[in-house]
C-alpha positions as CSV (number, residue, x, y, z in Angstrom):
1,X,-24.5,-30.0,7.7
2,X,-26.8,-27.5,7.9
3,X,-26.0,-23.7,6.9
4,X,-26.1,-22.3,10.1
5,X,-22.7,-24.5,11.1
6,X,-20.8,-23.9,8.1
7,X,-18.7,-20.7,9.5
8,X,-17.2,-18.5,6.3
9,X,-13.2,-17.8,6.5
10,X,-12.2,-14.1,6.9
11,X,-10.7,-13.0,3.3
12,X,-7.1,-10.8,4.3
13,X,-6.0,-9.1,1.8
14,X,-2.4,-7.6,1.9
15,X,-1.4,-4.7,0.3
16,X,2.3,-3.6,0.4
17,X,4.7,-1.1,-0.1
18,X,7.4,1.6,0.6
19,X,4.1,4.3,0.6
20,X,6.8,7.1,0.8
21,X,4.6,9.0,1.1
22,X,1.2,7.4,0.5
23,X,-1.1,9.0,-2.1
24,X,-4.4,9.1,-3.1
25,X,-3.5,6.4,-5.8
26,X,-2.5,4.2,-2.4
27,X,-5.8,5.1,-1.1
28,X,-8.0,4.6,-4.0
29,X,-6.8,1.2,-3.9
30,X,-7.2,0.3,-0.1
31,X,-10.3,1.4,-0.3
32,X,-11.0,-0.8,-3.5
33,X,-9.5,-3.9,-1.8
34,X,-12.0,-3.8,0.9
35,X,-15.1,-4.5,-2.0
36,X,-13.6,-7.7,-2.0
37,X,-12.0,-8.6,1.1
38,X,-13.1,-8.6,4.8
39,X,-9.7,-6.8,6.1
40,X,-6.8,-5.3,4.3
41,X,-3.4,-5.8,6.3
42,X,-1.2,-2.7,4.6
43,X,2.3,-3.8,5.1
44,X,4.6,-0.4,4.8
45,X,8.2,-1.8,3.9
46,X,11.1,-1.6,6.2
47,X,13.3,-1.6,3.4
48,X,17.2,-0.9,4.8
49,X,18.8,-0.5,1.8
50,X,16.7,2.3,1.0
51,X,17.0,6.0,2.9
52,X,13.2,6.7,2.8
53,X,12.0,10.7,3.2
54,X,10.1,9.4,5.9
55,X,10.3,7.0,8.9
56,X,8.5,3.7,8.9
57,X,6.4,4.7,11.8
58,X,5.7,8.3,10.2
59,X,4.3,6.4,7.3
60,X,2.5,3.4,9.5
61,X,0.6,6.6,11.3
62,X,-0.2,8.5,8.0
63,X,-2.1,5.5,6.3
64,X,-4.2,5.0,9.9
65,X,-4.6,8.7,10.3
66,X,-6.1,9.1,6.7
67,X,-7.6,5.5,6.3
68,X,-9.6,7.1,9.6
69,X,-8.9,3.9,11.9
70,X,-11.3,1.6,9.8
71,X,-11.5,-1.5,12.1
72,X,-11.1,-3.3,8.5
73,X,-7.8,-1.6,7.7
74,X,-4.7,-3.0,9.8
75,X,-1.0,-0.8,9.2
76,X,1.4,-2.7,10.4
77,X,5.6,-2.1,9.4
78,X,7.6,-5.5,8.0
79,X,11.3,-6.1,6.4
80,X,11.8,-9.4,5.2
81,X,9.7,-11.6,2.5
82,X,6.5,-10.0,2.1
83,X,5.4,-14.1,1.8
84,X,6.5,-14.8,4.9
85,X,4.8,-11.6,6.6
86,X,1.9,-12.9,4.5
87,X,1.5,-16.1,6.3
88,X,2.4,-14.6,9.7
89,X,-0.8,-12.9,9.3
90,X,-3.2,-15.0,7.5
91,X,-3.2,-13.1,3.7
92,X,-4.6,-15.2,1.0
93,X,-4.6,-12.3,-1.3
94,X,-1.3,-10.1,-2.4
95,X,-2.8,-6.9,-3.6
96,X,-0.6,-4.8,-6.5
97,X,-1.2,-1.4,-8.6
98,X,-0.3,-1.0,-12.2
99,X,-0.2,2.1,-13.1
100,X,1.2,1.2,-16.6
101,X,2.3,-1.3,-18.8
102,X,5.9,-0.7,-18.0
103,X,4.8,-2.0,-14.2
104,X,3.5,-5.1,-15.2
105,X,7.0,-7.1,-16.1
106,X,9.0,-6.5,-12.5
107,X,4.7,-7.1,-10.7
108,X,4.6,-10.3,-13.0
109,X,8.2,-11.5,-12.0
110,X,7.6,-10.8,-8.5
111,X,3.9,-12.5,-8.5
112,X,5.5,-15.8,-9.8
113,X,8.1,-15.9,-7.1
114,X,5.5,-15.5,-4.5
115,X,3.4,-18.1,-6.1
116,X,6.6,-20.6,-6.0
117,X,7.4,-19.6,-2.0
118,X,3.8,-19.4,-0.8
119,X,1.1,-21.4,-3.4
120,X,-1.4,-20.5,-1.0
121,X,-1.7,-16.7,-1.9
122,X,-2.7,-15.5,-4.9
123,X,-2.2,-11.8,-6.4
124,X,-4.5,-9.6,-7.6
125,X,-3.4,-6.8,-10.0
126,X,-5.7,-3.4,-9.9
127,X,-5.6,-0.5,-11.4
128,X,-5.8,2.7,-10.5
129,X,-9.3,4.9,-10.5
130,X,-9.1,7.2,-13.5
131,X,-7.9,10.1,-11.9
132,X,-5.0,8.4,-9.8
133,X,-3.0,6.6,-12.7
134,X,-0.2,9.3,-12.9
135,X,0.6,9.4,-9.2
136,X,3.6,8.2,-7.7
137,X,5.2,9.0,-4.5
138,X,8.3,9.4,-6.8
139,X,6.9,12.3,-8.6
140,X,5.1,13.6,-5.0
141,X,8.3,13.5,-3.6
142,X,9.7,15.3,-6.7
143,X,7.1,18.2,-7.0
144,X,7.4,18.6,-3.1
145,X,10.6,19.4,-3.4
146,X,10.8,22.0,-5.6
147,X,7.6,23.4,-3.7
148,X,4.8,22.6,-6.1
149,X,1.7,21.6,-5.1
150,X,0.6,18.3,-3.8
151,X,-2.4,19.4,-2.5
152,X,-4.3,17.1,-4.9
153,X,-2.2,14.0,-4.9
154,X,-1.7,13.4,-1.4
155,X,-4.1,13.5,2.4
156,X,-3.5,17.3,3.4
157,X,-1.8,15.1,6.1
158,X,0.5,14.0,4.2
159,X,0.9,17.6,2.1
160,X,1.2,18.9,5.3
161,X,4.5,16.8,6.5
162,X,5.9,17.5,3.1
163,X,5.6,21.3,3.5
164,X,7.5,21.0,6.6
165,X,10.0,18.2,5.1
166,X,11.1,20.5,2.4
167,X,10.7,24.4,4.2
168,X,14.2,24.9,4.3
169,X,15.4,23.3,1.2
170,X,13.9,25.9,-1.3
């Protein structure tokens, strides 16, 4: 077989989460997945036990607003088994941040289930660039709140719906 005829797979990575709301510490690492994979597939959790600050579609269309609809970069909302939304679309990699070492034993437990419902994925764990490690959309969501500013922590998008989330609540 000659080079030419040997065609090379597409690497999917798949990067989940509740991104309520996405940060720069979400961003960082999209933007980091794609040194290693062909397209990222960011799954934004439908999660119905959970009231979220913002819809599922508010938080779909942040990410591709900000993310600047990079052909590479796919948003798309899911409920369910991220493992089988990961073979729906193709992901051979499951892509998770650890901020800190308390992370690593729920991202550890949740990696080995995955590995026993779908072998053919493997997770990667990244950390966060230097000056991302301390932010959480917890602790956006927090200093929001009590009007503080986000301004470096989140998109001015995002800062921006925020603002107008929380105007009447101070």
């Amino acid at each position: 077989m000659t080079s030419s005829s040997v065609v090379s797979a597409e690497r999917v990575a798949l990067y989940a989460g509740s991104f309520d709301p996405v940060t720069h510490g979400h961003e960082d690492l999209i933007r980091r997945t794609l040194t290693f994979a062909d397209r990222v597939i960011v799954a934004v959790a439908n999660n119905v036990s959970k009231q979220p600050l913002f819809s599922v579609d508010a938080r779909v269309q942040f990410i591709t607003d900000i993310m600047g609809h990079d052909r590479r970069v796919e948003v798309r909302a899911f409920s369910g088994l991220l493992v089988d939304f990961a073979r729906d679309v193709g992901a051979q990699v499951n892509v998770r941040g650890l901020r800190a070492v308390s992370d690593f034993e729920y991202e550890f437990q949740m990696a080995l289930m995955n590995r026993h419902l779908y072998p053919d994925m493997e997770t990667v764990f990244m950390t966060p660039s230097l000056d991302t490690t301390y932010i959480s959309s917890s602790m956006v969501r927090e200093v929001a709140r009590f009007g503080g500013d986000v301004s470096g922590l989140v998109h001015p998008i995002v800062a921006a719906a925020l603002g107008a989330r929380f105007a009447g609540t101070r």
